[in-house]
C-alpha positions as CSV (number, residue, x, y, z in Angstrom):
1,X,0.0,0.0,0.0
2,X,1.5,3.4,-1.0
3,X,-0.3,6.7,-0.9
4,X,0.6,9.1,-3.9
5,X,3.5,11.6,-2.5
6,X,2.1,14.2,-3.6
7,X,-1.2,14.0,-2.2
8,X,-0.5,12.6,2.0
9,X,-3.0,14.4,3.3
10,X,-5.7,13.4,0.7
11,X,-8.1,10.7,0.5
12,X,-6.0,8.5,-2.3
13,X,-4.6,5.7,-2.0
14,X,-3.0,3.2,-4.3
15,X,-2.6,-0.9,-3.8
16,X,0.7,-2.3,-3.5
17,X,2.1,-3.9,-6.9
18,X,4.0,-6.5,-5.6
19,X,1.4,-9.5,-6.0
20,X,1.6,-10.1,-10.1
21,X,-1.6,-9.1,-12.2
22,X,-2.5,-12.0,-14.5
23,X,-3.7,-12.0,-17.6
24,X,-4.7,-15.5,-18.8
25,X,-8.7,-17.0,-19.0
26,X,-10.4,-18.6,-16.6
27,X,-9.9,-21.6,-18.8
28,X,-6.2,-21.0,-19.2
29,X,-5.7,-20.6,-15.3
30,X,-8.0,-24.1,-14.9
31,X,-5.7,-26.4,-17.2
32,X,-2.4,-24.4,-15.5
33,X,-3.7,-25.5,-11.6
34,X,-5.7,-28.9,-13.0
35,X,-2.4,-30.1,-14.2
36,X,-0.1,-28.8,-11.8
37,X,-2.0,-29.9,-8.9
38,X,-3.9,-32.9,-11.0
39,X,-4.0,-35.5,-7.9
40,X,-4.7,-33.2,-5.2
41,X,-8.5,-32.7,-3.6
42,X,-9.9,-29.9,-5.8
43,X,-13.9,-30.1,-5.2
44,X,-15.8,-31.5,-2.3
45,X,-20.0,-31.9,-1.8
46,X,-20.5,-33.2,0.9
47,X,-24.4,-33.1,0.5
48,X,-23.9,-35.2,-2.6
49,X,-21.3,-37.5,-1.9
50,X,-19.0,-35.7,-4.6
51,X,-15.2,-35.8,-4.0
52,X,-12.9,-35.1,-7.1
53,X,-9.4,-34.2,-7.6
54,X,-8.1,-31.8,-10.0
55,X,-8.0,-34.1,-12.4
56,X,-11.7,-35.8,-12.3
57,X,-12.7,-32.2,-11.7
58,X,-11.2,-31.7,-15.5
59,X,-12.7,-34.6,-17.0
60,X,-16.0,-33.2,-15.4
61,X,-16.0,-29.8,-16.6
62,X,-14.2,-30.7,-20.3
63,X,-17.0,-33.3,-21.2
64,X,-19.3,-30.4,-20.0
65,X,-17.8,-28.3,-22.5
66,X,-17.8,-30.6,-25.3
67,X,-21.8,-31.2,-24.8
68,X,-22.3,-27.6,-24.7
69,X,-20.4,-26.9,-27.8
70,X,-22.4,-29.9,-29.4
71,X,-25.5,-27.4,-28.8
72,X,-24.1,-25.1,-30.8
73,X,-23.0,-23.0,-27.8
74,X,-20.1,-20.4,-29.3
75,X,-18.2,-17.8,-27.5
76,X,-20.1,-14.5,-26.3
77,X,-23.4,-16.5,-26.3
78,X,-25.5,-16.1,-22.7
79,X,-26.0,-19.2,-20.5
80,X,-28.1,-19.0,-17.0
81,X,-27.5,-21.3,-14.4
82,X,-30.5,-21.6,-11.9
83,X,-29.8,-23.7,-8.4
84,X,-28.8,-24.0,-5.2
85,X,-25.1,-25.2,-4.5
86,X,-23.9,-28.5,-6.2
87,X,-21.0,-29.7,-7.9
88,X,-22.9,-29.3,-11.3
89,X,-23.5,-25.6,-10.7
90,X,-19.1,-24.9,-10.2
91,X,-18.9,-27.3,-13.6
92,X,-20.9,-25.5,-15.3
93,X,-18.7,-22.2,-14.0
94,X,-15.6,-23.5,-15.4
95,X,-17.1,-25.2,-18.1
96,X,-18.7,-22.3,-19.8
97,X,-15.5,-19.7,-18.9
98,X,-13.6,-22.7,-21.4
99,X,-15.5,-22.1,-24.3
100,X,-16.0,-18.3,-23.7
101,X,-19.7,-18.6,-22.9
102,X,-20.4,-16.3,-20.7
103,X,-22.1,-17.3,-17.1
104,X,-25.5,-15.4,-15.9
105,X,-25.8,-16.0,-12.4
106,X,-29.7,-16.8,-11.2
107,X,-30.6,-16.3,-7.8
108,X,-32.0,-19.8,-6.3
109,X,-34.7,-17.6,-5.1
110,X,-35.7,-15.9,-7.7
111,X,-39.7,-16.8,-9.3
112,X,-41.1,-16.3,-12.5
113,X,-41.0,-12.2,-12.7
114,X,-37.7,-12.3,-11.8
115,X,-36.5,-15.2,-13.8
116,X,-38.7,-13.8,-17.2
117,X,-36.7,-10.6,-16.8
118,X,-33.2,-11.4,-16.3
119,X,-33.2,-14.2,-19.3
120,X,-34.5,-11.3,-21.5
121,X,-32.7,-8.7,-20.1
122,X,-29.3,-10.7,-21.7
123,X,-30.6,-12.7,-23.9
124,X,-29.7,-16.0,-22.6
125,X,-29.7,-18.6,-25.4
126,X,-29.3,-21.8,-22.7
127,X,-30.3,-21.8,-19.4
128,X,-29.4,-25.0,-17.2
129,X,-31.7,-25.9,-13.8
130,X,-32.4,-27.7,-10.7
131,X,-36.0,-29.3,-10.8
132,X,-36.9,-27.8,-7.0
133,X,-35.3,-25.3,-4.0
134,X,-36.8,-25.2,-0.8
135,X,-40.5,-23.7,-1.7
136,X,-39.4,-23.3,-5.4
137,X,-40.1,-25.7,-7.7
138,X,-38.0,-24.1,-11.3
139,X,-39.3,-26.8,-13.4
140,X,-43.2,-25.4,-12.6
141,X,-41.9,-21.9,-13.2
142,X,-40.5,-22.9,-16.5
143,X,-43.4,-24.4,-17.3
144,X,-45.5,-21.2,-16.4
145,X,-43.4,-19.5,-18.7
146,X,-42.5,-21.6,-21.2
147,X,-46.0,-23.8,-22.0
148,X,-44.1,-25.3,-25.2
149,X,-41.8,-27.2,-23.1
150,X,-44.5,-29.6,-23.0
151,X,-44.9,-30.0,-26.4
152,X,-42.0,-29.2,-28.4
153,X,-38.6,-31.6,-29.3
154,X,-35.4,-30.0,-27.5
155,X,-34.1,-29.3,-30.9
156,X,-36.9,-26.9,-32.3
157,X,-37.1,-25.3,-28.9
158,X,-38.8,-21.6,-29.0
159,X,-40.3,-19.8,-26.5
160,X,-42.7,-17.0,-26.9
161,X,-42.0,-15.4,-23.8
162,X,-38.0,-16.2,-23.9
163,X,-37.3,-15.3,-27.8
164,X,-33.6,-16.2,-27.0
165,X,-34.1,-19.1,-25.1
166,X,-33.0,-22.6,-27.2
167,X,-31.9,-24.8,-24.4
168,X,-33.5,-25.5,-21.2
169,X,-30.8,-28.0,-19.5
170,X,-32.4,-29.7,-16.3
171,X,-30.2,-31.0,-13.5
172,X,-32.3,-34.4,-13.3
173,X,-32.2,-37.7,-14.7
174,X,-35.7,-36.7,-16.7
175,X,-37.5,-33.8,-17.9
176,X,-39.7,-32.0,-20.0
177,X,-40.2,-33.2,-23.5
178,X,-38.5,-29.8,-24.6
179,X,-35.8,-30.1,-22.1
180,X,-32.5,-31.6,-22.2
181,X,-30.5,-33.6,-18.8
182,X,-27.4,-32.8,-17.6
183,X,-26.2,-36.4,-18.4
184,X,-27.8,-36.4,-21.7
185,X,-25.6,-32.7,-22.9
186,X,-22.7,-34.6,-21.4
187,X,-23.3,-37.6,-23.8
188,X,-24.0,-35.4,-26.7
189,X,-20.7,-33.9,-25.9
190,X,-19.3,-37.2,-27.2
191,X,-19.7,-35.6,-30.4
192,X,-17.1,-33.1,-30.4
193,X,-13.3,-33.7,-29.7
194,X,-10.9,-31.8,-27.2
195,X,-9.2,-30.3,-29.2
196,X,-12.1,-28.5,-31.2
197,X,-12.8,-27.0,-27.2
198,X,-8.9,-26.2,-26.7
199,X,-9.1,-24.3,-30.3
200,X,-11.7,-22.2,-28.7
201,X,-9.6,-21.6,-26.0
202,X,-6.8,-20.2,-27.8
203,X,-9.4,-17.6,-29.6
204,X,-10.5,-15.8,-26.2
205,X,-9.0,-13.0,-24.7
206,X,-8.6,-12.1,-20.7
207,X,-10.5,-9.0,-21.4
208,X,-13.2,-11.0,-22.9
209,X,-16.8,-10.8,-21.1
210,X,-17.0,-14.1,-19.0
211,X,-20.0,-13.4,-16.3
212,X,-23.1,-11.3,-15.6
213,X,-24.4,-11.0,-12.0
214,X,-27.5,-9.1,-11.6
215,X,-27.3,-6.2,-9.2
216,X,-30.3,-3.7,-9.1
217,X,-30.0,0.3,-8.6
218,X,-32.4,2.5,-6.5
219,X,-33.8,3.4,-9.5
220,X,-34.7,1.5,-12.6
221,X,-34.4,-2.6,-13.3
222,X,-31.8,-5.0,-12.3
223,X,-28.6,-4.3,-14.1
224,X,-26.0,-6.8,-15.3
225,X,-22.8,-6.2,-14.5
226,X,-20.7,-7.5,-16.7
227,X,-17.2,-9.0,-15.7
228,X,-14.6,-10.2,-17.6
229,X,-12.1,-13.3,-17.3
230,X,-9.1,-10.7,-15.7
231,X,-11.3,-9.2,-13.7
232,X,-12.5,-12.6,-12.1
233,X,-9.0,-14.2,-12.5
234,X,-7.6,-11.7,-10.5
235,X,-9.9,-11.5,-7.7
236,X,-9.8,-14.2,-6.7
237,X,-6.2,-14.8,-7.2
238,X,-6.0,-11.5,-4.3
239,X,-8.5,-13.3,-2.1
240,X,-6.3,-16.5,-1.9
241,X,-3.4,-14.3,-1.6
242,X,-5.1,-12.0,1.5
243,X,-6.1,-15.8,3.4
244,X,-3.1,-16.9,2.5
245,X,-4.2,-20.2,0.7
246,X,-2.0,-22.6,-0.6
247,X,-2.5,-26.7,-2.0
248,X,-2.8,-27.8,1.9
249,X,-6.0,-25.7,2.2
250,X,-9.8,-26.7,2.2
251,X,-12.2,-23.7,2.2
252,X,-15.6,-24.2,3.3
253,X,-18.2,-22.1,1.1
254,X,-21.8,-22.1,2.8
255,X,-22.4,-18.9,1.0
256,X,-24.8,-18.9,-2.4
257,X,-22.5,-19.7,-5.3
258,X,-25.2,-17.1,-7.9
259,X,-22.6,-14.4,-5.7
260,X,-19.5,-13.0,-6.3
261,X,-18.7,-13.7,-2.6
262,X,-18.6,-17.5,-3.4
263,X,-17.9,-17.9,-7.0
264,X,-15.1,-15.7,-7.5
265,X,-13.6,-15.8,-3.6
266,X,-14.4,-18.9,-3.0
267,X,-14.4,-21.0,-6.0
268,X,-11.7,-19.0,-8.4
269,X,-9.7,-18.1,-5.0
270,X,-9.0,-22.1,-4.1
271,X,-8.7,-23.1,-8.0
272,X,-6.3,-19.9,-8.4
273,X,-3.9,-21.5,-5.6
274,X,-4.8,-25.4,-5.6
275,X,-6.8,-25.2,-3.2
276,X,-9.8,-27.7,-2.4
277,X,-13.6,-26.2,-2.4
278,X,-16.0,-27.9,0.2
279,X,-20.1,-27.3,-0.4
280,X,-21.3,-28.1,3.3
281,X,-25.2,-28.6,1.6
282,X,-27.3,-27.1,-0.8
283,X,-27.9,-23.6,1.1
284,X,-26.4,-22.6,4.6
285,X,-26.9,-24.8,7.3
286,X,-25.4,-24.0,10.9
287,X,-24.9,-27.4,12.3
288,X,-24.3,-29.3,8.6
289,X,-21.8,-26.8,8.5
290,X,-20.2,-27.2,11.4
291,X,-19.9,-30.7,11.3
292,X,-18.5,-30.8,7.2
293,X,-15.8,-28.5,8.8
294,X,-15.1,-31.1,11.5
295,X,-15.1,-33.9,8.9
296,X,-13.7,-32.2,6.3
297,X,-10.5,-30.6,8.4
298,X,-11.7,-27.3,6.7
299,X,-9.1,-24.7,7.3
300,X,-10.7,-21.7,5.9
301,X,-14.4,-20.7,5.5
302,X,-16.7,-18.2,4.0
303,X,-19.4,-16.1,5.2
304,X,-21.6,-13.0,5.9
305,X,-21.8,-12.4,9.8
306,X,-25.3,-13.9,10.8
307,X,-23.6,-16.7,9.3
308,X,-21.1,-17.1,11.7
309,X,-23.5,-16.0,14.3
310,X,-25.7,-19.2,13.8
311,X,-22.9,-21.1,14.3
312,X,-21.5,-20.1,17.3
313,X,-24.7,-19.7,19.2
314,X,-26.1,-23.6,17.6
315,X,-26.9,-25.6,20.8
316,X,-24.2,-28.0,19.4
317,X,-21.5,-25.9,18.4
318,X,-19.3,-27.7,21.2
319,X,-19.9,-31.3,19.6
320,X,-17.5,-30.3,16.8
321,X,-14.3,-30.2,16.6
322,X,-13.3,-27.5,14.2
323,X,-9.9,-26.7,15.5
324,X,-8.5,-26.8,12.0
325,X,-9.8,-23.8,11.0
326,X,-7.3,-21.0,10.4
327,X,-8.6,-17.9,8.3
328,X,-11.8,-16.9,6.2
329,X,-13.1,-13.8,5.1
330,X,-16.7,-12.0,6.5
331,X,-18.3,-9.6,4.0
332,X,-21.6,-8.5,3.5
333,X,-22.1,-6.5,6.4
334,X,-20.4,-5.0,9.1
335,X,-19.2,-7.6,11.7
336,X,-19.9,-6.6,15.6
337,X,-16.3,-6.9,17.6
338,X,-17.3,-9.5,20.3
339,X,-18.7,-11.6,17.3
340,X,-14.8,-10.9,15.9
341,X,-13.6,-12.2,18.9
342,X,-15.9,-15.4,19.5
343,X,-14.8,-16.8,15.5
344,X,-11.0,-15.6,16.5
345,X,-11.0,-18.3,20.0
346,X,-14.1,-20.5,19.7
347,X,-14.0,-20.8,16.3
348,X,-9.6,-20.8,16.0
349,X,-9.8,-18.3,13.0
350,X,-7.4,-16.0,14.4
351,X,-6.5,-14.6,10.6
352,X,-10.1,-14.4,9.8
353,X,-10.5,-11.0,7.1
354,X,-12.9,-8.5,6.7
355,X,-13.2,-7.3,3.2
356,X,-15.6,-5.2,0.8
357,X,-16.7,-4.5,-2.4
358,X,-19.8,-4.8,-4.8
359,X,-20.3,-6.7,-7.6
360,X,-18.9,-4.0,-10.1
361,X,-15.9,-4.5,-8.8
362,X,-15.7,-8.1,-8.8
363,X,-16.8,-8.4,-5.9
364,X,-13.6,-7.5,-3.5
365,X,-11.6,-3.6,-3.5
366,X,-10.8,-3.8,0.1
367,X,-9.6,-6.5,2.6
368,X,-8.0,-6.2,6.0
369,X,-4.5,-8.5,6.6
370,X,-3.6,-11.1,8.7
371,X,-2.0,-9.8,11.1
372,X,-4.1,-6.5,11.5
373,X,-5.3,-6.0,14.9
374,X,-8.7,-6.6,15.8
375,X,-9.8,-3.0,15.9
376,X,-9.0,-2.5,12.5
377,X,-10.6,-5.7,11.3
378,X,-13.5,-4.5,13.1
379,X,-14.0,-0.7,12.6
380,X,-12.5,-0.8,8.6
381,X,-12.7,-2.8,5.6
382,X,-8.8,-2.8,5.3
383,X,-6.8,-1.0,2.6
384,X,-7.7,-1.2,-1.2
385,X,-6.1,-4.1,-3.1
386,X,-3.3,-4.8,-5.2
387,X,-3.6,-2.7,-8.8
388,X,-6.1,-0.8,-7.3
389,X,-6.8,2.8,-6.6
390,X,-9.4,4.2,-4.6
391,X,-10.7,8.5,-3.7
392,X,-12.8,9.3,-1.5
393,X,-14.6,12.7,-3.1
394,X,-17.0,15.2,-2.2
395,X,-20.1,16.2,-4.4
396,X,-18.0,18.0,-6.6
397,X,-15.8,14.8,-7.4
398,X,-13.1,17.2,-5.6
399,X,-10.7,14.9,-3.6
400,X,-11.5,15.1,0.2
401,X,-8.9,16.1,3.2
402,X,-7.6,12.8,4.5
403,X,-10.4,11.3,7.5
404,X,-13.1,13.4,5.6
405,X,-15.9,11.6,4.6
406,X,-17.1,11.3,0.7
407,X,-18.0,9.1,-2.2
408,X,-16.1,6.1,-2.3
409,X,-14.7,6.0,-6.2
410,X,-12.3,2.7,-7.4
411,X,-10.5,2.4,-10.3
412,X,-8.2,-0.5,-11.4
413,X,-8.4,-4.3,-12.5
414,X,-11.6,-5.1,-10.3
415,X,-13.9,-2.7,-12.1
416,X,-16.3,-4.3,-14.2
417,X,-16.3,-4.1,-18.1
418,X,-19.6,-2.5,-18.5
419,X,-23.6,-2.6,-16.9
420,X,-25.1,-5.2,-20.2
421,X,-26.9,-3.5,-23.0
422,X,-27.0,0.3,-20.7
423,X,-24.8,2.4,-21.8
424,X,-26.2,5.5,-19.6
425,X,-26.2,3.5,-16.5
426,X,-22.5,2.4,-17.4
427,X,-21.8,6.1,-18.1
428,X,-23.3,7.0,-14.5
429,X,-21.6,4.3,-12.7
430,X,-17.4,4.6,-14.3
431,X,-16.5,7.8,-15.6
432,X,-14.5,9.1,-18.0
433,X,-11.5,8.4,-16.5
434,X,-11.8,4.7,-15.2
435,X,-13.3,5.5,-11.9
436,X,-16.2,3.7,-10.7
437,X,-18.8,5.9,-8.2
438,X,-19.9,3.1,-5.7
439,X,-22.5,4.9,-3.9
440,X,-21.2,4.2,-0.7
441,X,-19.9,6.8,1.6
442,X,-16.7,6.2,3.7
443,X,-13.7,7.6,5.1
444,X,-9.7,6.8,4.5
445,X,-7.1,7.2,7.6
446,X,-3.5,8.0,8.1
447,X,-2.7,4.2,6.9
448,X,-5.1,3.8,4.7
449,X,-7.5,1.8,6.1
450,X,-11.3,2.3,4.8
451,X,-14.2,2.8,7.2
452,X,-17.9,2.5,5.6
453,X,-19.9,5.5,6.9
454,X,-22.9,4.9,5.2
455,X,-24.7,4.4,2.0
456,X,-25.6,7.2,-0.8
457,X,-27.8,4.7,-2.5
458,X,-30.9,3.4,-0.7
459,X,-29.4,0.0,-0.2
460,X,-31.0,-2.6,2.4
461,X,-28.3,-5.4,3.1
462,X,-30.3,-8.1,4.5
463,X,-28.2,-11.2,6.6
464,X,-25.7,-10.1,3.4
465,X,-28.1,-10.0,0.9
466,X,-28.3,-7.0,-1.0
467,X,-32.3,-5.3,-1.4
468,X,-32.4,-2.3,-3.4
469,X,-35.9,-0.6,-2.5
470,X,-36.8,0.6,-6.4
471,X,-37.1,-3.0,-7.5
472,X,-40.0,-4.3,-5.0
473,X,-41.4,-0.4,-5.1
474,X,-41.8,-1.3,-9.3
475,X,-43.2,-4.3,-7.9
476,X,-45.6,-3.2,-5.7
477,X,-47.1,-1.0,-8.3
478,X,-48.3,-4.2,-10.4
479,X,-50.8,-4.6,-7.5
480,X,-54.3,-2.9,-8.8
481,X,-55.3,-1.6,-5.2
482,X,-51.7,-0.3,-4.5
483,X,-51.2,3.4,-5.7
484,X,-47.9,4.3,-4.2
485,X,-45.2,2.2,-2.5
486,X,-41.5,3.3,-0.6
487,X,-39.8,0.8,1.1
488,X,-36.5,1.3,3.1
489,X,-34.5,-0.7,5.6
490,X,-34.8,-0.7,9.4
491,X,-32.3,-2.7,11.8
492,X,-32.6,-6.2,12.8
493,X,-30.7,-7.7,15.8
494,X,-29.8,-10.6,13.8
495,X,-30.2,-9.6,10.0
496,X,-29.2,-6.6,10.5
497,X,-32.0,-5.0,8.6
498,X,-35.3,-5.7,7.3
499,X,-37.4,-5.0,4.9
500,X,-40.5,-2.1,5.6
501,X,-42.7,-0.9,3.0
502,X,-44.8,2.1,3.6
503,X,-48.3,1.6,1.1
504,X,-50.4,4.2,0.0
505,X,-54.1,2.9,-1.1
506,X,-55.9,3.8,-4.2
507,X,-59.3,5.6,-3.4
508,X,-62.2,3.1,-2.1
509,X,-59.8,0.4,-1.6
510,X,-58.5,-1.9,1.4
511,X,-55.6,-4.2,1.5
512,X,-53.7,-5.7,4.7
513,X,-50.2,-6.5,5.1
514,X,-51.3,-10.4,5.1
515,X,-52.5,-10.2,1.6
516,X,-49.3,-7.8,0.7
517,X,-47.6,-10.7,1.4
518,X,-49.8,-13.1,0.0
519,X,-49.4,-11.1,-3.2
520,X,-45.5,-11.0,-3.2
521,X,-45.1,-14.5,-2.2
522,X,-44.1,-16.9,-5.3
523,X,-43.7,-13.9,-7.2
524,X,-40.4,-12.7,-6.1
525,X,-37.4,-13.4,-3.8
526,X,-38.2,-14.7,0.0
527,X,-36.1,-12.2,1.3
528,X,-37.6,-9.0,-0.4
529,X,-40.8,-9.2,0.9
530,X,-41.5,-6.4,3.5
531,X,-41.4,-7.7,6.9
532,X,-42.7,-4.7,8.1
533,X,-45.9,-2.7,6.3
534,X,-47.7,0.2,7.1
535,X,-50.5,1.8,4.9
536,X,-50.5,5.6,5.2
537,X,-52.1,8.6,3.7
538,X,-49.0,11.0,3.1
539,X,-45.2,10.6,3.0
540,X,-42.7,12.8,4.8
541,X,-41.5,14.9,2.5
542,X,-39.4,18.5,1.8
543,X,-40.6,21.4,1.4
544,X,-39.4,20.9,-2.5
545,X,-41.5,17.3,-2.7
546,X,-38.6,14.7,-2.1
547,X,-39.6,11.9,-0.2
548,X,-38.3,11.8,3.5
549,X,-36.8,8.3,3.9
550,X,-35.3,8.8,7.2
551,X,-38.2,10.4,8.9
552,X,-39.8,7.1,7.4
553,X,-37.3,5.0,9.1
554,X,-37.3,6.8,12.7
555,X,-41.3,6.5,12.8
556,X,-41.5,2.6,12.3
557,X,-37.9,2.2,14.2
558,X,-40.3,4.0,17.2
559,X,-43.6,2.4,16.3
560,X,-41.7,-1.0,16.3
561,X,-40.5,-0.2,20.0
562,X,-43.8,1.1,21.6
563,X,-42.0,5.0,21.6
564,X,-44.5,7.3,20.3
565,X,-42.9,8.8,17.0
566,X,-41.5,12.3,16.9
């Protein structure tokens, strides 16, 4: 970490150049590490009884390749993947990043509104699926959307409502008549030699497009971000760096794999350094986890806080014996110092890292070291990474007086390519000059060290799951009784916020926050739909008609508590 010399008592600061940028594919980093490390543990599910090495892992996601190749699947082309953890979902990672496809990630929870918009929104031509999630059930929601499924051969597949769609790829043994099985794309993928998938290879470039992770904005649709192969290659090459992972180490990823958080510092961090992944179970489970750990000898893990919370407050945290753990990183929200302390002794992870980012940038700019002391892995999100800049500026874009609080702004190797298909949101977001405006407000010391002050954008982060407001507000409006909608976050002792929508009735008309929820349910995400609802007749508001979201806030914070509201 250097600060520029010129510039000491400005908010600037510049990562350390000594780790060494790379600039290879995903797919050229996989064959590197498959070969190098070929008999060594590379990918673990324990829910599924999956344990490969490097070189099984290979055979896995080549014969992957091949079959999607066989489908006519070429390089830029769009392919969602749509499930909980499992083996088949990292394949299908690696797979695609081989043949230059690039990788739409699908939240697990998502339901038909969702799903219809984000395979339009890119124009996914494939889209491969569990058959069922907890409450979900994809294959129904498919079905809902796509009727001809039922009727049509997998080879004349076309969708009215998904014009792009040409392959629906179902994890299962069988499917729909206009469906394909994972098995039977592998099969297919008989059909097309090695080398033709190696010749691809060769043809992509690091600064290719490789991924596209949805991330919404306070106003406006979901947006894909759009990463590239360096961008991911490199994350997650820091991320093993900053834990310090080598061949010996076995990270445990509980986290959703649709995230950057897993994917790229989980997945590409262990594959980037021979490291072995281990999938605990489908979706996060406190005592499953624990006890893979314990079986596993995990040495590193994963997580958002509430995560490690669970865990260390299970009724049988003591049966297992998880002394092997060593570091992880926490993300996602901020992490409360005697929870620090608890995963540092009772759960051995003395070099356990605090780091932050968003998905534009990959997902991490920041991370906290090893040997940082406990304040600072606590109160900050570290110093910026390697090859990486970050300002903190004022509403100018003037550079703020070191400890003065601004815009966070990153610029470097993390930043995303582009938002897909929105050039004026890409144009808001990274300007002219390479920097991209997170939203977020914080605040650079002495040593650099970042400290998140709060958010400029209306962002709820849910047990590390990030809400934006406009989204379920557009949502809302769909309901015919349901004239106006602002939602916001409150805190939660364990989530650390929730959802709260404030509803304004149309004239004549009655709703209650049962049937709100009635109405959201199925429709989209679990985890979006308010919590907390009010119906009202007015909003706070200036005296220039912007709408008061804090005022909203401190009312239902003090209605919530019995305190009469200001």
């Amino acid at each position: 970490m250097s600060c520029e010399p010129a510039a000491q008592a400005s908010s600037y600061a510049r990562g350390e150049h000594a780790s060494v940028l790379l600039h290879e594919t995903i797919g050229q980093m996989f064959d590197r590490i498959s070969t190098r490390f070929a008999q060594r543990e590379a990918l673990i599910a324990a829910h599924q009884g999956i344990r490969w090495t490097y070189a099984e892992f290979r055979e896995q996601v080549e014969a992957f390749a091949r079959g999607l190749s066989a489908l006519g699947i070429e390089p830029g082309d769009r392919i969602g993947v749509w499930s909980p953890n499992c083996a088949e979902w990292i394949v299908c990672q690696f797979a695609t990043a081989k043949i230059g496809a690039i990788l739409v990630c699908i939240n697990p929870a998502y339901r038909c509104y969702e799903l219809e918009y984000a395979l339009n929104a890119v124009q996914c031509k494939a889209i491969v699926t569990a058959v069922a999630f907890k409450s979900s059930n994809y294959i129904d929601m498919l079905a809902q959307l796509a009727p001809e499924l039922e009727t049509s051969s997998p080879d004349n597949l076309k969708i009215a409502r998904l014009p792009d769609l040409r392959h629906v790829i179902v994890l299962a043994d069988t499917t729909k008549s206009g469906a394909r099985t994972y098995a039977g794309v592998v099969k297919l993928g008989a059909t097309v030699s090695s080398a033709h998938v190696e010749q691809i290879g060769h043809r992509l470039d690091p600064l290719d497009a490789i991924n596209i992770q949805f991330t919404s904005g306070t106003t406006g649709a979901p947006k894909g971000a759009t990463l590239s192969h360096k961008n991911l290659v490199n994350n997650g090459k820091l991320s093993g760096e900053a834990m310090r992972l080598t061949e010996h180490d076995r990270l445990c990823i509980p986290l959703p794999l649709y995230h950057c958080f897993g994917m790229v510092m989980g997945n590409i961090a262990c594959l980037a350094h021979g490291s072995a992944v281990v999938l605990p179970n489908d979706a996060f489970d406190p005592e499953i986890t624990l006890r893979v750990i314990a079986a596993e000898r995990c040495t590193a893990m994963l997580g958002v806080p509430t995560m490690f919370i669970a865990q260390l407050n299970h009724p049988h945290f003591e049966r297992y014996d998880i002394s092997s753990l060593r570091t992880g990183v926490m993300g996602g929200a901020p992490c409360p110092i005697e929870v620090m302390k608890r995963v540092m002794t009772q759960m051995h992870m003395e070099q356990v890292l605090i780091a932050y980012g968003q998905t534009e940038t990959s997902p991490m700019n920041h991370i906290t070291a090893v040997d940082d002391p406990i304040q600072k892995r606590v109160e900050t999100v570290g110093r910026v990474t390697a090859h990486t800049e970050i300002k903190i500026v004022d509403a100018t874009g003037r550079v703020v007086s070191q400890g003065g609080s601004g815009e966070i702004c990153v610029r470097g190797c993390v930043v995303m390519l582009k938002y897909w298909g929105d050039e004026e949101r890409t144009r808001a977001t990274i300007d002219s000059e390479g920097w991209l405006h997170s939203g977020d407000i914080g605040r650079l010391d002495a040593d650099g060290y970042l400290q998140i002050v709060g958010r400029l954008k209306d962002l709820i982060i849910r047990g590390g799951e990030n809400i934006y407001p406009r989204e379920i507000e557009e949502f809302l409006y769909t309901h015919p009784n349901i004239l106006d909608a602002q939602v916001f976050g409150i805190a939660d002792a364990y989530l650390g916020e929730q959802v709260c929508a404030w509803i304004k009735l149309r004239e004549g008309q009655s709703l209650c926050a049962d049937e709100i929820k009635t109405f959201c349910s199925n429709r989209i995400a679990h985890f979006k739909i308010p919590k907390h609802i009010r119906f009202v007749d007015n909003y706070p508001m200036t005296v220039t008609g912007k709408i008061q979201k804090f005022v909203m806030r401190e009312q239902m914070q003090a209605l919530l508590s019995g305190e009469k509201p200001a």
